[in-house]
N, C-alpha and C positions, 0 to 999 in steps of 0.2 A: 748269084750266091753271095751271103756276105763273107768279108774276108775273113772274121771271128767268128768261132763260134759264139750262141747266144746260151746263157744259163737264163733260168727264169725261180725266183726265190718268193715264198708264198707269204704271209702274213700271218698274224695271230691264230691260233686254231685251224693253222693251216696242216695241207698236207696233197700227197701226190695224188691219190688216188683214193676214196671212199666209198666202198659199197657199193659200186660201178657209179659214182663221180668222179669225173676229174676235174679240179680244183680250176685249172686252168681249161676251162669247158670249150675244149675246140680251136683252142689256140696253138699248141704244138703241133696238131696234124698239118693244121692251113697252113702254117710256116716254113715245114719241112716242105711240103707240096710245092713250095714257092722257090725250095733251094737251100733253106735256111737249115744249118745242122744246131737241132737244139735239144738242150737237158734242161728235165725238172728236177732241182733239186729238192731237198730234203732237212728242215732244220725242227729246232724245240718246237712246239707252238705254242708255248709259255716260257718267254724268258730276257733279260738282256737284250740289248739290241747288241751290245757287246759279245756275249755268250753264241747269242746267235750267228753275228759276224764271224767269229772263228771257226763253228761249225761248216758254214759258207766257206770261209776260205779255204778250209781243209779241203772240201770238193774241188773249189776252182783249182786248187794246186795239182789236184787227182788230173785234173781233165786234159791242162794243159802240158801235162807231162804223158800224158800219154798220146794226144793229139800232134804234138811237137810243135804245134803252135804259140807261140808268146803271150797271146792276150786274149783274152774272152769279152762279150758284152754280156752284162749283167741286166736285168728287168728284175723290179722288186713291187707288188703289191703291199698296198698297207704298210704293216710293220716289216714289211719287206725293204720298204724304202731306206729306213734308217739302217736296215743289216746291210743291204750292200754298198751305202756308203762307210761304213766301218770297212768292208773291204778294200775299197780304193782308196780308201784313207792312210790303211797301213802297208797295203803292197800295191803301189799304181801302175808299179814294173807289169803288173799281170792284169790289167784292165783296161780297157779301150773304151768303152762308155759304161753309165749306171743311168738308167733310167728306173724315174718314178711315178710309179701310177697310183693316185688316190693315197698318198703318203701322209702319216703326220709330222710333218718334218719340226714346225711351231708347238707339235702338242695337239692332244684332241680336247672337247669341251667337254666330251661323254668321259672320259678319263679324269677332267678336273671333275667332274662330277660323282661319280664313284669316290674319289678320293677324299672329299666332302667327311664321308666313313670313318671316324677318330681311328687313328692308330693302334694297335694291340689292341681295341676292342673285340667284343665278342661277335659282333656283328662282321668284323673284318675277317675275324676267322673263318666264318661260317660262308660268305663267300668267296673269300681265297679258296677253301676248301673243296665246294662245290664245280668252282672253274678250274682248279688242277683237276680235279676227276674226271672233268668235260674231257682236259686237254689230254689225260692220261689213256681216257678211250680211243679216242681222236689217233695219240700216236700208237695203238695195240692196233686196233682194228683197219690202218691204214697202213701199217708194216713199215713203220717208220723208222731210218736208220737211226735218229738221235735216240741217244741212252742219256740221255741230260734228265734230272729230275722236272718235272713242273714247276714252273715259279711264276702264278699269276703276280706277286705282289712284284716281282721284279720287270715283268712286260708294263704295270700299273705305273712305275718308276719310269720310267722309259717313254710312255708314251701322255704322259701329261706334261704340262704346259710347261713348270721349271725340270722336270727330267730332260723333257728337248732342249732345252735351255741350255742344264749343262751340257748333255751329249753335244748342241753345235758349240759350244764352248771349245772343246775337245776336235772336233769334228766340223770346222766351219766348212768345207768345200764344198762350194755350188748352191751354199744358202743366202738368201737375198739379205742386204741389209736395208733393206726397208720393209716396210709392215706387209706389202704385198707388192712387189718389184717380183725383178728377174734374179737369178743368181748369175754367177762367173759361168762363163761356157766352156769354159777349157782353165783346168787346174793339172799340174801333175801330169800332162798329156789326155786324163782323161777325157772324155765328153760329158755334160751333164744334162740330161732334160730330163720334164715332168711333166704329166697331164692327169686329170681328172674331171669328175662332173659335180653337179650341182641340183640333183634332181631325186629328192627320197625316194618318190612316189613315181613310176616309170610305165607297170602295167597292171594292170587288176587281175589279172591272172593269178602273176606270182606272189605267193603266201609269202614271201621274207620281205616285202614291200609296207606290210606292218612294223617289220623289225626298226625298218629303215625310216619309217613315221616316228617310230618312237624318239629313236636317238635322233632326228632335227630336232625335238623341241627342247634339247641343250644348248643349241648354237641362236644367236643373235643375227647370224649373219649367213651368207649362200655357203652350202654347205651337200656330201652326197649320202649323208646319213650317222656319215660318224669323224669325217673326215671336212675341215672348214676350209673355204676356197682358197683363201692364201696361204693357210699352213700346209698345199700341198705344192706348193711353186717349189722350182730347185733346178738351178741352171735356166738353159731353155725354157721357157713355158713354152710349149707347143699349142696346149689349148685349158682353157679350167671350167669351162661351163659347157662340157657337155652333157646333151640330155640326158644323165645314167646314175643310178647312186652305188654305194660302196660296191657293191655284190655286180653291179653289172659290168661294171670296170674289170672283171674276169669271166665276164660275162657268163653270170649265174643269178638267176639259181635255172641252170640248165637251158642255158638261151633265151627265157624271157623275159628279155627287154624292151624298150620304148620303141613304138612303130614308128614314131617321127624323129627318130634318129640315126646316125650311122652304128652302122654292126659294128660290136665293138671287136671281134675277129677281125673285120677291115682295118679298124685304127692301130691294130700291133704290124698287121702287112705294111699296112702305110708307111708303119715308122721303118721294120725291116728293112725298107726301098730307102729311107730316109737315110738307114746308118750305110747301106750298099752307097749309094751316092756320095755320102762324107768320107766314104773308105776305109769304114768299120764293118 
């Protein structure tokens, strides 16, 4: 059993539970099985990586106060990554590690891309608009505790290339200062690692494997659909090219993934063993 508990903080359009999905497809069950006491939280899924953060901390402050334990490890998806380091950022007292999986820590290419879209155009309105409504479903119909408005243009802020920019400005821990290095291992006490893959295209099966087509052909470079291999480094690299792209890395859309790769269920047990052993 690890000696914190573990929060797990979802990404973009994220959410706990959908329509009998769950977001994180099979990972809390195999965790708990393994000893691990873990919570899904709950944030916007449109907004700040700041706004979001605070949302986040409000729980981790919930848990640990009721747990009487001091510290929590965090796991952040996606724009998950960026909210939980907003948390260890401002309160490290209550954090033991943040790991990042498939994170855009540098910025995404598919965000500079969008972004592309002039400003207060009508174009821009029309889809800010349609993607708050996505996001606004998204939190009705998943029973989402945030009461935060939708703010695609502020998650748009946040997760392009000079948004990250400033955010690590603000927010350097555990971000590399070379173009695709390693970051700091230990800031503040906390831990920091990251991992993701590199693979749009994983099984012919799954229908979101188009999604994940579409957004590589923004990047120049190895990438798992929306997310570029070195803007997901941060602290630790544990690993950046495995075979999975964005969606499988929470391994979705409902388990199918690449046959010639590791479950990605395994790779969160793995790491669980990983933070047990460091004596987290």
């Amino acid at each position: 059993m690890n000696k914190n508990k573990t929060l797990l903080a979802h990404g973009m359009l994220g959410f706990d539970s959908l329509l009998g999905i769950d977001y994180w497809c099979g990972i809390p069950s195999a965790l708990r099985r393994d000893g691990a006491q873990v919570y899904v939280t709950e944030v916007s899924q449109l907004n700040t990586s700041e706004l979001r953060g605070e949302e986040l901390l409000a729980q981790v402050e919930e848990i640990v106060a009721i747990s009487g334990k001091p510290k929590v490890n965090l796991i952040g998806n996606s724009h998950g990554g960026p909210t939980i380091r907003y948390v260890a950022s401002v309160r490290p007292d209550l954090i033991a590690s943040v790991t990042s999986v498939g994170a855009p820590h540098k910025g995404s290419d598919v965000a500079d891309l969008i972004r592309k879209v002039p400003e207060g155009s009508s174009g821009e309105a029309i889809i800010a608009g349609l993607v708050n409504a996505m996001g606004a479903f998204i939190n009705f119909v998943s029973g989402s505790s945030s009461t935060a408005p939708q703010n695609s243009l502020g998650s748009l802020e946040s997760l392009n290339s000079e948004g990250a920019a400033r955010f690590n400005a603000k927010f350097p821990h555990g971000i590399p200062t070379t173009a695709c290095g390693e970051g700091a291992y230990k800031v503040d006490g906390v831990h920091y690692y990251s991992w993701s893959g590199t693979s749009p295209l994983t099984n012919p099966l799954d229908v979101s494997d188009a999604m994940m087509g579409a957004g590589s052909l923004a990047f120049s470079g190895p990438n798992d659909g929306l997310v570029g291999r070195c803007s997901s480094h941060l602290g630790m690299v544990i690993r950046d090219n495995y075979r999975m792209n964005h969606l499988d890395e929470v391994n979705q859309f409902m388990g199918l993934t690449s046959l010639f790769e590791t479950d990605p269920v395994s790779v969160y047990r793995q790491h669980a063993n990983r933070l047990k052993n460091a004596g987290l």
